[in-house]
C-alpha angles and dihedrals in degrees: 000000000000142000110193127187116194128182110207146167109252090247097064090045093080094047092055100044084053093051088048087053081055094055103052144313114320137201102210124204133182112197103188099145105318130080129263103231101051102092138158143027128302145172134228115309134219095265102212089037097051089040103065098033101054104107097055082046097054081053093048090046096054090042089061096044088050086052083049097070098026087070086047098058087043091066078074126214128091108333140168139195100209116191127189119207114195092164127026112289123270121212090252077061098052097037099059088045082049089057097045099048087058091061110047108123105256116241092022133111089262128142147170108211113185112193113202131199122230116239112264128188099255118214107232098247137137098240079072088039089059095050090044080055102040092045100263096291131069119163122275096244098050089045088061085053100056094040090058091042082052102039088224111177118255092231092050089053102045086052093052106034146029145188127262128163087341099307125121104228135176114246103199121063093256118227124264106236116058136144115263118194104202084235091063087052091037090058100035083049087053088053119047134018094274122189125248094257077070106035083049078065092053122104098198103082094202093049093044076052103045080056088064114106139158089242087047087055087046096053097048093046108127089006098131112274093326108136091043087051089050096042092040093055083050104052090050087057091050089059095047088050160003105255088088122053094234084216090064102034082052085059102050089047094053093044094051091051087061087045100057098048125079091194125024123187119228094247095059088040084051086050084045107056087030094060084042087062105044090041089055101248114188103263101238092050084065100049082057096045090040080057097051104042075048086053089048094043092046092055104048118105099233109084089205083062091042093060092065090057082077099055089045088046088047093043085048091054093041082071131090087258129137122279085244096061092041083053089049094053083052089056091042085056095053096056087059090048097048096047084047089056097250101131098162085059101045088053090054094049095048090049098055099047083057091054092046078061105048113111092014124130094236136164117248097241103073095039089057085047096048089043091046098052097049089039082068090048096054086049111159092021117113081227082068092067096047085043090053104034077052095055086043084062100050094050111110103162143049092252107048086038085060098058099053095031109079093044086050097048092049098050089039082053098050079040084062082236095140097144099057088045094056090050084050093046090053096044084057091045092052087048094049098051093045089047103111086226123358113201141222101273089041087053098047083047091050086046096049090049095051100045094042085060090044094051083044095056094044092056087059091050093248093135102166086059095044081063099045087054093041087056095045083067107035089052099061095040087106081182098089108245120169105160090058086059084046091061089044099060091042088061093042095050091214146089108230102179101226098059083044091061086045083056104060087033093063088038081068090050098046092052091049100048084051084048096054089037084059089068091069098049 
């Protein structure tokens, strides 16, 4: 169980991927400008939709393609994540090798190589201006093609590129600033799935359409002002021309300006929703754009920005839109009421939003959320148990358990309720192990409850299950920590073994994440 960093020249590199593919079964990556977990095919994708909901996308993304290899590692035997790194690592890079590494069978023959490539001078030339374009890889066959269309030299090409897995990529970081003719983007944007940095190059508005994917959204979620930039550029087209519905390219732009922003003030929302009106936008593409500008609002720390967030959540519920979403505006309200200290209101809101959902046919996620979060307004109230012990019930999930679980545990625990905290803190514990892949946020949640009970158990003296509940937690933190076993067994004042194994095993994981976060040093 390896992680393995290796600086080479771009020549070697071939020749040890090769031997790794001698030793055992390997997972290969390139990472040349794109990320690594964004994989596979796909059509055209509902523009407002995709838009603003890019960033939970490019999560969902990563997480599958964790799962991905987590399945794979399972299959046992000698195994190895190989990465190849033509340019510096971005934190998508890290972050997915960061993820892996968590997850390599301990004990087994199980490794993350990550093969860099040392730094070369780069011609300015546009056969690097292509790759830059294309995200570093095109296949082999379609390379030829355009090397015959362009008449580039064969020693040119065998200095700045080379083959892998049947992809043409270049081999040399290429410089930043090239000259792009629009016919070279339109045809690298014709061949290969391009991301929106590229298609908001294009002059053609229906192909720089027909670029757009909900993969491509997700990839460019939190780059700068990328997709503003895309859906901007389009709309200008549409209005230049036919080829775009301008409903729908008003949309898009719209969308894309709630996407990029992380804070929005209630004069711009007002503008927002105002120019979605007058352009035509489908009405149910306002409401969701009316409930994200009110997620934005609700959030921010000026209250005199805060009380916009109501007017964007009640515009939201005026539209044709399911009585889920109208329930979730109700939800996003509360949250601004209840930062402004207005806690009646806050209830009300809360309460409505759970009778718009009797009867309905509704998924469990957002009830436990909606109990929860009223649970924790009616704090210090005996209603809060029977709120919270409701959205325990409903939980089916790892993900929905965690976000009541730790509240419950902890008034269960001042009720002198232990025995029911620890069942719920078993119960956690089952669904965490059998979660395909748990993530981050579900981990640091497992982690609160056990160690809450442990902390619990060692107040009353009970030692031996203040350990059992310590090493609960310390056995599933898959982010090596050791100094956080270190300042368990202080407060125990003992050396149980097995946290003491946990101990020099997270002692492994922490070295080797230090290890991944130097490449981007």
């Amino acid at each position: 169980m390896t992680v393995t960093v290796l600086e080479l020249e771009s020549a070697r590199i071939p020749g040890v991927l090769e031997d790794l593919r001698a030793q055992g079964h390997v997972r290969y990556y390139l990472s040349a400008g794109r990320p690594l977990w964004l994989r596979g095919p796909e059509g055209p994708a509902d523009l407002t939709a995709a838009l603003l909901r890019c960033h939970d996308e490019r999560e969902a993304r990563l997480r599958a393609e964790v799962r991905a290899v987590k399945e794979w590692l399972a299959e046992g035997g000698r195994r190895s994540v190989v990465v190849e790194l033509f340019n510096p690592p971005t934190r998508d890079d890290v972050r997915f090798l960061q993820e892996c590494r968590m997850r390599l069978v301990r004990g087994e023959a199980q490794s993350i190589t990550v093969l860099r490539h040392l730094p070369a001078a780069a011609p300015a030339n546009e056969v690097l201006a292509m790759f830059q374009l294309a995200g570093g890889s095109v296949p082999e066959e379609k390379f030829r093609h355009w090397q015959a269309n362009h008449g580039w030299d064969d020693d040119l090409v065998r200095r700045v590129t080379s083959t892998r897995d049947g992809l043409r990529t270049y081999a040399t970081p290429p410089p930043r600033d090239l000259p792009i003719t629009p016919e070279l983007v339109a045809e690298v944007a014709q061949s290969v799935e391009v991301p929106l940095s590229t298609a908001a190059l294009l002059t053609d508005p229906s192909a720089a359409l027909d670029a757009f994917t909900a993969g491509a959204a997700a990839e460019a979620a939190g780059q700068g002002r990328v997709l503003s930039r895309y859906a901007g550029n389009l709309y200008r087209r549409a209005l230049r021309g036919d080829e775009v519905p301008h409903a729908k390219a008003a949309g898009a732009y719209l969308a894309a300006l709630v996407a990029d922003r992380r804070r929005v003030s209630g004069t711009l929302a007002d503008l927002l929703l105002a120019q979605a009106e007058k352009w035509d936008v489908r009405p149910a593409d306002r409401a969701m754009l009316a409930y994200n500008l009110g997620q934005l609002l609700a959030k921010d720390p000026d209250p005199a920005v805060r009380k916009s967030a109501a007017r964007c959540f009640e515009h939201a519920r005026e539209l044709d839109v399911p009585v889920t979403q109208v329930a979730a505006s109700f939800n996003g309200a509360a949250l601004a009421l209840y930062r402004d200290r207005d806690l009646d209101g806050a209830v009300t809101s809360m309460r409505t939003a759970l009778e718009l959902l009797e009867g309905q046919d509704i998924v469990a996620d957002q009830q436990v959320q909606l109990l929860t979060n009223l649970a924790k307004l009616r704090r210090g109230t005996p209603e809060a148990m029977c709120l919270y012990r409701r959205a325990w019930e409903a939980a089916d999930g790892v993900a929905n358990a965690t976000y009541v679980a730790s509240d419950l545990v902890r008034v269960l625990l001042d009720a002198g309720e232990e025995r029911e905290a620890e069942a719920v803190a078993t119960r956690l514990l089952d669904l965490f192990d059998s979660a395909d892949d748990p993530n981050q946020a579900s981990e640091k949640a497992v982690s609160a409850v056990c160690f809450r009970l442990a902390g619990h158990r060692l107040a009353a003296g009970a030692t031996a299950d203040a350990a059992r509940w310590y090493l609960a937690a310390v056995s599933r933190m898959r982010r090596g920590a050791p100094e956080v076993v270190d300042t368990i067994l202080r407060n125990l004042g003992d050396q149980p073994a097995a946290l003491v194994e946990e101990r020099a095993a997270h002692a492994v994981i922490a070295d080797d994440l230090l290890a991944l976060r130097g490449l981007l040093a």
